[in-house]
Structure formats: C-alpha cells, structure tokens
OpenMM code with the backbone's topology and positions (N, CA, C; nanometers):
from openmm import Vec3, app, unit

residues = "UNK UNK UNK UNK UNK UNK UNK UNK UNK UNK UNK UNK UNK UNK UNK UNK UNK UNK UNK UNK UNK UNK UNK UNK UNK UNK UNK UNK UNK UNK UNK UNK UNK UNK UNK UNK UNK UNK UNK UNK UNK UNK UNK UNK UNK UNK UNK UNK UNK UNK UNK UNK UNK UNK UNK UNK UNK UNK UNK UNK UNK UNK UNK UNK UNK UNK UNK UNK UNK UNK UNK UNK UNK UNK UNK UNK UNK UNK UNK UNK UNK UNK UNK UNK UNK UNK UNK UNK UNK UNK UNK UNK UNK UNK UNK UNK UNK UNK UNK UNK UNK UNK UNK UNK UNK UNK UNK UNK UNK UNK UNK UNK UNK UNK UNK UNK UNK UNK UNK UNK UNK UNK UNK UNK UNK UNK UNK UNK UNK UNK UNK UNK UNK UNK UNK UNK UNK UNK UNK UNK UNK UNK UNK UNK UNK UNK UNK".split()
positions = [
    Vec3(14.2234, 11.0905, 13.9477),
    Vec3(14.2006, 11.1756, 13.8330),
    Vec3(14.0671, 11.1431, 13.7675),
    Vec3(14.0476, 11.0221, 13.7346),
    Vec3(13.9292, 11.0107, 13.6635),
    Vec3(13.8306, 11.0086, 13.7403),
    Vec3(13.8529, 10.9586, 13.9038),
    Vec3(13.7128, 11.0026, 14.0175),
    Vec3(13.6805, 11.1257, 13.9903),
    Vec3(13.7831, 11.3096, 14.0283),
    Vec3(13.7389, 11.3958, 14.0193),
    Vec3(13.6619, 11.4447, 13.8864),
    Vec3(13.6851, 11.3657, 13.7656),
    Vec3(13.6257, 11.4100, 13.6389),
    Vec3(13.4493, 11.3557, 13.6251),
    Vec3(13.4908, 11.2214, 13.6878),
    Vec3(13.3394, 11.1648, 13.7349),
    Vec3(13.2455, 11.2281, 13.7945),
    Vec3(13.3050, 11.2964, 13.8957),
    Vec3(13.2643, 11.4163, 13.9609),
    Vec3(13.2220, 11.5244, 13.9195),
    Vec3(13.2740, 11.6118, 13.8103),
    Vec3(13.2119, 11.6872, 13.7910),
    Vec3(13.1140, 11.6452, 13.6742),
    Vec3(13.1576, 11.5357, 13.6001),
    Vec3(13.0281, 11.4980, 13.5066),
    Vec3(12.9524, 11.4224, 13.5213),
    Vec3(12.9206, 11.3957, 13.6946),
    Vec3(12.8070, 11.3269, 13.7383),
    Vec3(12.7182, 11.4173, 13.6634),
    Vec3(12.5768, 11.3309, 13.6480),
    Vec3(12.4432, 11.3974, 13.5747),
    Vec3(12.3691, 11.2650, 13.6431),
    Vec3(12.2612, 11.3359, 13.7127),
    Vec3(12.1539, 11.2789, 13.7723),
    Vec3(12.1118, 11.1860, 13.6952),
    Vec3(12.0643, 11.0551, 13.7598),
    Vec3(11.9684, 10.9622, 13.7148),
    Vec3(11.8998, 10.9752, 13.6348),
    Vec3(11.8649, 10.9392, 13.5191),
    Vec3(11.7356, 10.9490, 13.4040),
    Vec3(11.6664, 10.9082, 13.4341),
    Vec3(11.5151, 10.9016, 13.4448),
    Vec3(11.4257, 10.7769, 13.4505),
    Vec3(11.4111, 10.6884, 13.3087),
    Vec3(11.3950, 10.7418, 13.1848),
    Vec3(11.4482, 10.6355, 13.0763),
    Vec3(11.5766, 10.6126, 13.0444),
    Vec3(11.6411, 10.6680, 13.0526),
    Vec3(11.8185, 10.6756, 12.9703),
    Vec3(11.8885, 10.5697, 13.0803),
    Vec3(11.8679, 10.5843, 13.2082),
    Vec3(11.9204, 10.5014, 13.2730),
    Vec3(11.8552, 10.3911, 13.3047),
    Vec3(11.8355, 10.3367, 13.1903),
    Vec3(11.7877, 10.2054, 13.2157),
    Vec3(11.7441, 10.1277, 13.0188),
    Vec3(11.7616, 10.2110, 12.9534),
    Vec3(11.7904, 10.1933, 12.8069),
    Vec3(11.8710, 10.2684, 12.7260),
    Vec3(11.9071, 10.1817, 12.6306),
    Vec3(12.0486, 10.2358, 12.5421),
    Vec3(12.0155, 10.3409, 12.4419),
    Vec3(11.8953, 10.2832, 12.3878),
    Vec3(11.7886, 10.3501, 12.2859),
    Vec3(11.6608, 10.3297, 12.2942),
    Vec3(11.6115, 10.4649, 12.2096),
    Vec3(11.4612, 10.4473, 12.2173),
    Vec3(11.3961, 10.3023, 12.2509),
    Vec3(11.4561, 10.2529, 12.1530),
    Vec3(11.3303, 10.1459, 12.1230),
    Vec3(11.4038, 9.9978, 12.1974),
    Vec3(11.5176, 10.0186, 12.2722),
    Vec3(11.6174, 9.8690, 12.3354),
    Vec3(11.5173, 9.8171, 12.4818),
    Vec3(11.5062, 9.7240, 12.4937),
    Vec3(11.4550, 9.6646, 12.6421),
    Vec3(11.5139, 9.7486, 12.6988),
    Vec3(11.4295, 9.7093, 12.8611),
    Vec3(11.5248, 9.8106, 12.9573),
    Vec3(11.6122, 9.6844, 13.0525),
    Vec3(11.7293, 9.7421, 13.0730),
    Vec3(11.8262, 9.6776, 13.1392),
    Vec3(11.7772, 9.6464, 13.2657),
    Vec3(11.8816, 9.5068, 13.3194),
    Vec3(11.8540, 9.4254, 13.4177),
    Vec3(11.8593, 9.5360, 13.5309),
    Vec3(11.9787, 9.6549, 13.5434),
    Vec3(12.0037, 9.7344, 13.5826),
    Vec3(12.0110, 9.8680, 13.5594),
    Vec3(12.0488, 9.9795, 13.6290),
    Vec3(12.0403, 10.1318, 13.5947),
    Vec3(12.2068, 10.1142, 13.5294),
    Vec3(12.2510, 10.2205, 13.4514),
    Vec3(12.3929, 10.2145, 13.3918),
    Vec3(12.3791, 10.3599, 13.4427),
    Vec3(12.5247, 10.3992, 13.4516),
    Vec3(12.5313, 10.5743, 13.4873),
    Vec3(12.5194, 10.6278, 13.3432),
    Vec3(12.4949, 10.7372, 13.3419),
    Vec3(12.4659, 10.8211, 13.1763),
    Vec3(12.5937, 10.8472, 13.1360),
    Vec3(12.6959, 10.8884, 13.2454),
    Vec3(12.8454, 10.8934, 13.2107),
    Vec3(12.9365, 10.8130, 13.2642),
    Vec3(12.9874, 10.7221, 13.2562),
    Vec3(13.0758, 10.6396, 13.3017),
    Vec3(13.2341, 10.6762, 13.2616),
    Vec3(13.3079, 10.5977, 13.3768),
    Vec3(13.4877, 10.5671, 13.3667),
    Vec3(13.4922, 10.5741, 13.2717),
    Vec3(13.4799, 10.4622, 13.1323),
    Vec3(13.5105, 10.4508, 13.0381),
    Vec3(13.5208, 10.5870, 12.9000),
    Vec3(13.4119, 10.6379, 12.8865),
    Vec3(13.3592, 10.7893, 12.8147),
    Vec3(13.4327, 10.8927, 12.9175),
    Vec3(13.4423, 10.8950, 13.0672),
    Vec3(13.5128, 11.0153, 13.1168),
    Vec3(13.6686, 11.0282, 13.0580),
    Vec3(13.7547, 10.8747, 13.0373),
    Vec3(13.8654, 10.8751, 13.0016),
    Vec3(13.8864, 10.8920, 12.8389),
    Vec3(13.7976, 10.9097, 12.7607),
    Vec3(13.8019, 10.9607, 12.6783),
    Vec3(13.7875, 11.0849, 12.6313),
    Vec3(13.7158, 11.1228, 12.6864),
    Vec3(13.6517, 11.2916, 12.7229),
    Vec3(13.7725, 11.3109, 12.7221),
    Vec3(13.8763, 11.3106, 12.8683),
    Vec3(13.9740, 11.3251, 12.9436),
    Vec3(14.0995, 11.3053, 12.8009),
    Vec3(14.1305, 11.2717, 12.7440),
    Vec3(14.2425, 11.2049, 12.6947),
    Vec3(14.2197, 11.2732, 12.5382),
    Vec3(14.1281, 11.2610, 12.4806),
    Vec3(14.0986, 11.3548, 12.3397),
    Vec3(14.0125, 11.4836, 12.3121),
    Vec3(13.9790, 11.5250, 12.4634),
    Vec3(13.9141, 11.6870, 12.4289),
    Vec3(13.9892, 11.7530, 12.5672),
    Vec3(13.9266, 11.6928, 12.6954),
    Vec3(14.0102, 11.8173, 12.8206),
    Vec3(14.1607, 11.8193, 12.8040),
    Vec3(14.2160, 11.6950, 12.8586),
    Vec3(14.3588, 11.7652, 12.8407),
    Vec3(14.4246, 11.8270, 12.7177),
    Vec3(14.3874, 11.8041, 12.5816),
    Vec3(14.4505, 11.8569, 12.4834),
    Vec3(14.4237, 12.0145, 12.4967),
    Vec3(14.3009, 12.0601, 12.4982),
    Vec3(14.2198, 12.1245, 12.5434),
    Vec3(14.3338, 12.2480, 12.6405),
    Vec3(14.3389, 12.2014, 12.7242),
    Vec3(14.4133, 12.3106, 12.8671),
    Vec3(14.5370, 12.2845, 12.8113),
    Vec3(14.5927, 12.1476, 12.7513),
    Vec3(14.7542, 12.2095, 12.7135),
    Vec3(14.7673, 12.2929, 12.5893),
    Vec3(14.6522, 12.3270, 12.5288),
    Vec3(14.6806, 12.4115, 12.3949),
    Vec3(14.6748, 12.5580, 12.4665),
    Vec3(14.5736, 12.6036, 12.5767),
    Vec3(14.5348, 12.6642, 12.6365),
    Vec3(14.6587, 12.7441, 12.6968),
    Vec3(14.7467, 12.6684, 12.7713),
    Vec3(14.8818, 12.6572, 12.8894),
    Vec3(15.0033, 12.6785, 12.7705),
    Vec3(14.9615, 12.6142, 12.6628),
    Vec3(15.0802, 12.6638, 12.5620),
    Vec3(15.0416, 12.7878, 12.4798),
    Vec3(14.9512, 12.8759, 12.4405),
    Vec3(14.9519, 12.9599, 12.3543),
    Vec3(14.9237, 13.0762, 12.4856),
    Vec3(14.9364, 13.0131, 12.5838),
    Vec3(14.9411, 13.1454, 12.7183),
    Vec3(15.0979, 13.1641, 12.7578),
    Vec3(15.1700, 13.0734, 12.7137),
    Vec3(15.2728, 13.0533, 12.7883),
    Vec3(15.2922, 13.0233, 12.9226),
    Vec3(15.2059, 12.9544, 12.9944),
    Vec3(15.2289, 12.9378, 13.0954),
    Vec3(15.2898, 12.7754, 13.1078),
    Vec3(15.3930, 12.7632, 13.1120),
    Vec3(15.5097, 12.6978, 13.0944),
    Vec3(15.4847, 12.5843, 13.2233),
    Vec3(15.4502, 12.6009, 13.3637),
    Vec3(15.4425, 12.5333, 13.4602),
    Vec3(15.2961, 12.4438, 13.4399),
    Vec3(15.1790, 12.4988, 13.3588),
    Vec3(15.0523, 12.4289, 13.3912),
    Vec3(15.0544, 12.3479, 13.2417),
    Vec3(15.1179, 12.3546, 13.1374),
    Vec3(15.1426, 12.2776, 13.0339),
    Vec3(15.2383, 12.1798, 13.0600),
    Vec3(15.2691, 12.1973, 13.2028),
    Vec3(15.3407, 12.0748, 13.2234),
    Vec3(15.2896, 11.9663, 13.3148),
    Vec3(15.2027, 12.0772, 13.3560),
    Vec3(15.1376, 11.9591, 13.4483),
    Vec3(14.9883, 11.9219, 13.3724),
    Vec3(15.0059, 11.9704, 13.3201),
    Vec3(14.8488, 11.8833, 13.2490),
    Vec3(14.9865, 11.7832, 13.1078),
    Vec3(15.0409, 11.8466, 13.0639),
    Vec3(15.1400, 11.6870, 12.9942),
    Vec3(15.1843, 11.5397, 13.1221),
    Vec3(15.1686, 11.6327, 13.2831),
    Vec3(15.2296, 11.5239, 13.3610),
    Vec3(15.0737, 11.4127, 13.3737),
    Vec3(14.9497, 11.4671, 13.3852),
    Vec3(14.8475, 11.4380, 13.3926),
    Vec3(14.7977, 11.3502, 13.2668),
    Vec3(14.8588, 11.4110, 13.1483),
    Vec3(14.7945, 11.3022, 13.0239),
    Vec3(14.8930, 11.1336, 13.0711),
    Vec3(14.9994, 11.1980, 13.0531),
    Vec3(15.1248, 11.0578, 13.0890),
    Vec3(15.1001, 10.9797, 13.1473),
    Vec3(15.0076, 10.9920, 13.2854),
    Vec3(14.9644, 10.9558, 13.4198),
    Vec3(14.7933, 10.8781, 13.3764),
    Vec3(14.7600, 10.9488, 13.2843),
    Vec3(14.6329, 10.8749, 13.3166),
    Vec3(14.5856, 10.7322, 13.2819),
    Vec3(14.5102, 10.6492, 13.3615),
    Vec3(14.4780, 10.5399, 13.3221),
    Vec3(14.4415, 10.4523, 13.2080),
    Vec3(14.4938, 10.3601, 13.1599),
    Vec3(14.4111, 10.3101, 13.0436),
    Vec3(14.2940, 10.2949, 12.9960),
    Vec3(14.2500, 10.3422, 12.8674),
    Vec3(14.0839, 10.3341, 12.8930),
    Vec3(14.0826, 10.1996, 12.8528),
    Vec3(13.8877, 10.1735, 12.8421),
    Vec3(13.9039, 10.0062, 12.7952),
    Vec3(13.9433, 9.9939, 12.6694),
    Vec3(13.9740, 9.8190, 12.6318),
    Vec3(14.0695, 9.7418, 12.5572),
    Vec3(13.9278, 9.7720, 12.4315),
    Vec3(14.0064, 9.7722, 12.2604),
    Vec3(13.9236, 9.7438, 12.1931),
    Vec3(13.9522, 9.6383, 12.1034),
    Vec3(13.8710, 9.6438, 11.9919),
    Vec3(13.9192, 9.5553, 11.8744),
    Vec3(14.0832, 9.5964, 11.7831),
    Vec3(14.0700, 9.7670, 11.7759),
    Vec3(14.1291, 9.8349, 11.6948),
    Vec3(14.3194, 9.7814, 11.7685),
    Vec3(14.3081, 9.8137, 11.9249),
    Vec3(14.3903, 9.8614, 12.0297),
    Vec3(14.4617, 9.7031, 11.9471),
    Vec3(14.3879, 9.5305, 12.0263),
    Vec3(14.4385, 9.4182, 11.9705),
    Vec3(14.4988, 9.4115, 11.8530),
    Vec3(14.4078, 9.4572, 11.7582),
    Vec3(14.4963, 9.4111, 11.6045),
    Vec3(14.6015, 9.4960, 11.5979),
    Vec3(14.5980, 9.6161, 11.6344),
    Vec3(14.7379, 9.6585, 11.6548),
    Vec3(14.8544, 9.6195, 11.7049),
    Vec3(14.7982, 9.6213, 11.8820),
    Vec3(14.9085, 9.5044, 11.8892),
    Vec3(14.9810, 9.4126, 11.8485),
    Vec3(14.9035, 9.3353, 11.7896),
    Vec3(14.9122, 9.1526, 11.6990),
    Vec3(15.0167, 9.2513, 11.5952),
    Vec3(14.9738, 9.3297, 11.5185),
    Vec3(15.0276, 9.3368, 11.4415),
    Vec3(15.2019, 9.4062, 11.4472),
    Vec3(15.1717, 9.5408, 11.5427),
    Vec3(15.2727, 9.5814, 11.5565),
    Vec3(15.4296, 9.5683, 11.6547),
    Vec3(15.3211, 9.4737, 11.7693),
    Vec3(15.4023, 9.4102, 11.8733),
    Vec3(15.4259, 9.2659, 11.8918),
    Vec3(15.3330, 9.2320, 11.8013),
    Vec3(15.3477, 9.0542, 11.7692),
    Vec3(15.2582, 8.9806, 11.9166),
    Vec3(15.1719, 9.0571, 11.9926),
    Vec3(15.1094, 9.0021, 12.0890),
    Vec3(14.9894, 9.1022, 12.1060),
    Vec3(14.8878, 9.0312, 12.1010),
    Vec3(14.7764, 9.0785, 12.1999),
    Vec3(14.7155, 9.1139, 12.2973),
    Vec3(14.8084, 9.0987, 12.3944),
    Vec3(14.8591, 9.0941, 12.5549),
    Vec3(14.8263, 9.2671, 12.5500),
    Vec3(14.7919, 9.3531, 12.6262),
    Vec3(14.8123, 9.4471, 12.6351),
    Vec3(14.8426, 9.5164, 12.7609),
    Vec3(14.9469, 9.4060, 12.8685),
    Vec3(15.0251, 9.4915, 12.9403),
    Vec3(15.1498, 9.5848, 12.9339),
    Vec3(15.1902, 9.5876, 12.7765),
    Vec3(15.2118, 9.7022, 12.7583),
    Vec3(15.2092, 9.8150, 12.7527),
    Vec3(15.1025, 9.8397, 12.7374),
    Vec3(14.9832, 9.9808, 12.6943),
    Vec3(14.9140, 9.9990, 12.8087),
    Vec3(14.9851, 10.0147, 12.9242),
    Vec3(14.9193, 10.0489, 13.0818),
    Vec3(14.8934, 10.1793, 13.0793),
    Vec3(14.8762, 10.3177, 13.0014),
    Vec3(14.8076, 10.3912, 13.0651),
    Vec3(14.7651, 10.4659, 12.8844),
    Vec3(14.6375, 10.5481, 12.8996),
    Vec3(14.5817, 10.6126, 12.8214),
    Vec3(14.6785, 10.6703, 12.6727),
    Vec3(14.8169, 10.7473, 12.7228),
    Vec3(14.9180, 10.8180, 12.6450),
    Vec3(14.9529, 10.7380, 12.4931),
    Vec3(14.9347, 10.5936, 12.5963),
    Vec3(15.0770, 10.5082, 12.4799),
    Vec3(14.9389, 10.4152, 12.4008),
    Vec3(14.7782, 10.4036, 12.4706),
    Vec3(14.7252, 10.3916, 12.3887),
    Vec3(14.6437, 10.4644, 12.2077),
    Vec3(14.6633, 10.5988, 12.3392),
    Vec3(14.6708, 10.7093, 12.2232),
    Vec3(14.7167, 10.6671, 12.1244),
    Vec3(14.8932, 10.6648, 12.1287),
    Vec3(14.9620, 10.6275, 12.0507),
    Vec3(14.9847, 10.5677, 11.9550),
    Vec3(14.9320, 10.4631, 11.9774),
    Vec3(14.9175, 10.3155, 11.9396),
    Vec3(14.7957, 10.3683, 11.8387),
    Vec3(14.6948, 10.3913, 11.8714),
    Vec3(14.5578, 10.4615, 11.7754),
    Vec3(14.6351, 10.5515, 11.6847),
    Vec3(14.7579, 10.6160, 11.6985),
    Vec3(14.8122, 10.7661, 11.6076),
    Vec3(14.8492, 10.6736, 11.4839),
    Vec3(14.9400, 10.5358, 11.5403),
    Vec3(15.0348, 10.4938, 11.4437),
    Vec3(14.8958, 10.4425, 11.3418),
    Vec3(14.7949, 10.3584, 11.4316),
    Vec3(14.6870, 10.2950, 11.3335),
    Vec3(14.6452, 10.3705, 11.2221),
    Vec3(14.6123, 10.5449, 11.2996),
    Vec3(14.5678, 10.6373, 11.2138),
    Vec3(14.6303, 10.6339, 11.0606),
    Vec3(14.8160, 10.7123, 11.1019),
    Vec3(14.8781, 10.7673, 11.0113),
    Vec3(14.9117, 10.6817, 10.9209),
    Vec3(14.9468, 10.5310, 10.9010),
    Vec3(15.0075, 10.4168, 10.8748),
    Vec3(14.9020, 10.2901, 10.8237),
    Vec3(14.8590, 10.2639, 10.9157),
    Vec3(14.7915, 10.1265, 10.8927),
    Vec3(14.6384, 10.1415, 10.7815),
    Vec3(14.5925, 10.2697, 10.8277),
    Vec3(14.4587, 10.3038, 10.7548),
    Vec3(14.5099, 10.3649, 10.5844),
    Vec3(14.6772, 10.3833, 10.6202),
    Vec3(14.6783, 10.4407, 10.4518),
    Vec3(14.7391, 10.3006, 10.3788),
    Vec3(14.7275, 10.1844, 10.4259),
    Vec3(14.7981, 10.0890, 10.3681),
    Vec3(14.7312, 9.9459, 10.3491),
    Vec3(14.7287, 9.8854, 10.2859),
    Vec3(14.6731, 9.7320, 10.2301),
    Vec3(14.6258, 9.6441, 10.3882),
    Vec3(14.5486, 9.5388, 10.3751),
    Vec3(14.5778, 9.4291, 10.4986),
    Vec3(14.6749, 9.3887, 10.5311),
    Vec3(14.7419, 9.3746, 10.4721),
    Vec3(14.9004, 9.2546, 10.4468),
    Vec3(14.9971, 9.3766, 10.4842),
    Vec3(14.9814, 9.4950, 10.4810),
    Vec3(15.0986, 9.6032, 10.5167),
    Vec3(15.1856, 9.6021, 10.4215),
    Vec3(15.1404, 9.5757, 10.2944),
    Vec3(15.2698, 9.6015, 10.1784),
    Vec3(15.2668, 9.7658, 10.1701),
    Vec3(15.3704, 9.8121, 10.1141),
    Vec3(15.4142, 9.9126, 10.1227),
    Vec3(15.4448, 10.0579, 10.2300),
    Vec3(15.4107, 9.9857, 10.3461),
    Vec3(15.3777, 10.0216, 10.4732),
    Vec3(15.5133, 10.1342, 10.5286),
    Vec3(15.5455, 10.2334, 10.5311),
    Vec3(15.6351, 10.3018, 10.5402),
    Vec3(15.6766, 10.3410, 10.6998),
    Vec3(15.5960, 10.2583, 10.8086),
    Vec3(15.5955, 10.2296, 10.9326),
    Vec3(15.7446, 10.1546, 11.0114),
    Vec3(15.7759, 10.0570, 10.9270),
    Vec3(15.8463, 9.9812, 10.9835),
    Vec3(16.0256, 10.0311, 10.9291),
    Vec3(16.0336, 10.0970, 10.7913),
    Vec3(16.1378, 10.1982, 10.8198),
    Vec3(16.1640, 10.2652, 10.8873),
    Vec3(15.9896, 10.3440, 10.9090),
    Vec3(16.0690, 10.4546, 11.0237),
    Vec3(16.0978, 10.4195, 11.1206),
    Vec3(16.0790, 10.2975, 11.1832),
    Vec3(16.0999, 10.2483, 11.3089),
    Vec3(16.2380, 10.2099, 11.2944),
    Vec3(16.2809, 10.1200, 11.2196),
    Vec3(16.4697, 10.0971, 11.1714),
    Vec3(16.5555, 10.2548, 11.1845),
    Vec3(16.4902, 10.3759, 11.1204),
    Vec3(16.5865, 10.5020, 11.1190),
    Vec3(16.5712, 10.5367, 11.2683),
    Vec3(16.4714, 10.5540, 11.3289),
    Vec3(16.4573, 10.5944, 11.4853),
    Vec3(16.6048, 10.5137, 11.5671),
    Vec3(16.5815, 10.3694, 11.5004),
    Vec3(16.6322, 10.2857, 11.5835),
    Vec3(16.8071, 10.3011, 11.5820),
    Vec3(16.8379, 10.3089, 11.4414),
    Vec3(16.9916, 10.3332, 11.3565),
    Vec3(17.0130, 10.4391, 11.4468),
    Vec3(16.9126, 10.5478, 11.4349),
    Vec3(16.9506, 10.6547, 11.5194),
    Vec3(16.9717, 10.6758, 11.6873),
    Vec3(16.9060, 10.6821, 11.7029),
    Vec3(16.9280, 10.5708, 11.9082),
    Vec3(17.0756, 10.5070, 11.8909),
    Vec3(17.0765, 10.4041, 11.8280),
    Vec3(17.2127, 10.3491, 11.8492),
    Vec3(17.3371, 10.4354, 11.8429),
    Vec3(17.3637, 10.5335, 11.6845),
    Vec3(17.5040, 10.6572, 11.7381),
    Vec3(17.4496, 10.7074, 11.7849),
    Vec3(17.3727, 10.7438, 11.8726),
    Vec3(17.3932, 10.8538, 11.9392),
    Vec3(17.4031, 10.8186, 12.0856),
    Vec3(17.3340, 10.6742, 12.1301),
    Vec3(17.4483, 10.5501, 12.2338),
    Vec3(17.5629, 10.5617, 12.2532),
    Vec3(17.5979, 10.5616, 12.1042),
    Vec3(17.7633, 10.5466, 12.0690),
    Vec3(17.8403, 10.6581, 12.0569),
    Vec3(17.8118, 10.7804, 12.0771),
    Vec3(17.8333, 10.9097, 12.1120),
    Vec3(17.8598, 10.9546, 12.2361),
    Vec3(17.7889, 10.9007, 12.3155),
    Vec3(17.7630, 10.9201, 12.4569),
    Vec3(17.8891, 10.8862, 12.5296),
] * unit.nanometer
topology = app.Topology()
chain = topology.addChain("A")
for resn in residues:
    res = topology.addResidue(resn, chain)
    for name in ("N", "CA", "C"):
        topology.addAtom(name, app.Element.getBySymbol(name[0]), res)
C-alpha cells in the first residue's frame, strides 16, 4: 500500500531540495527523497483515505467505503513521535508502542490527545477521559452478561 502511493508521488530528484532541508541548511551527507514513507503515510491516513471514504459514502457506494475502511485498518504505522509516547505513558502506563501496530489506532490515540488531553491541565485533573472509559467498560460487561 504505501509502495503504490510512493509510486505515484514519486517526484524527480531536485538538484537543491534533495540535498537541503532549507534555504539556508548545509547540504546533506546524502540525497533524501522529496517525498518519503513517512509523509506518504500521512498523506495516506489524514487526507486520501478520508478523502475516498467520504467520497464512497455520500455516493453510496457501500462496497468501496468498505474497502478503503479495510485499507485505513490495514495500514502501517507511521513513525513514533513525542506526542504518540506521552500518550502512551500516560494513557497505557508504557511507552512501548507495540501496541499501536498500525496507522488507525495511532490515529486514535492522536483523537483521544486531541479531544481530552489538550482540553485539560498536566496532571489530568478534571479529565473526563477516564470515566468514559469506566461507562464503555460497565457497559461491555452487561452486555457480556446478556449474551
């Protein structure tokens, strides 16, 4: 998935760009590609696929909104950041991030930072995160117990 995206957003060699960051930076030991893995899986994960499934849903086409939802699910993790860790630490009690093996659940993980963590103190006082996680949870359980 992310080869064929590489693919189409190969862009030829620069003679300056590929080989400095900015105007005015030394030039690197090496050439860097202008688009790399890293920026394609972002591209990929917060503009194309949202992109074709808004597309596949306000067309109704019911089979290709599913396969571009099977395609977000599927895609690879992009790289690790600062934001991704303290989340973790904070919300999973580890920094480890073989949890968060593919792009979706890092998303995720960035949604909760968004909605939650950015409207609330360092310390997470008043943090209305960790209820909702107890009602999700209360809830899961009867309906276990239903089953």
């Amino acid at each position: 998935m992310v080869a064929s995206l590489l693919e189409i957003f190969r862009v030829q060699p620069d003679d300056f760009w590929s080989w400095h960051w900015t105007f005015n930076s030394a030039r690197l030991a090496k050439p860097q590609p202008l688009l790399g893995g890293a920026r394609v899986t972002d591209l990929a994960v917060n503009v194309i696929l949202p992109w074709l499934w808004i597309r596949a849903q306000e067309g109704g086409n019911e089979q290709f909104r599913a396969e571009v939802e099977r395609r977000f699910f599927a895609w690879p993790a992009a790289e690790d950041n600062s934001v991704l860790k303290l989340a973790r630490q904070r919300l999973l009690g580890t920094s480890n991030a073989r949890g968060l093996n593919g792009a979706a659940r890092q998303q995720g993980l960035l949604q909760i930072i968004r909605d939650f963590c950015e409207h609330s103190n360092a310390v997470c006082a008043d943090c209305r995160f960790p209820d909702l996680v107890r009602g999700w949870a209360a809830t899961e359980m009867a309906v276990r117990e239903t089953d």
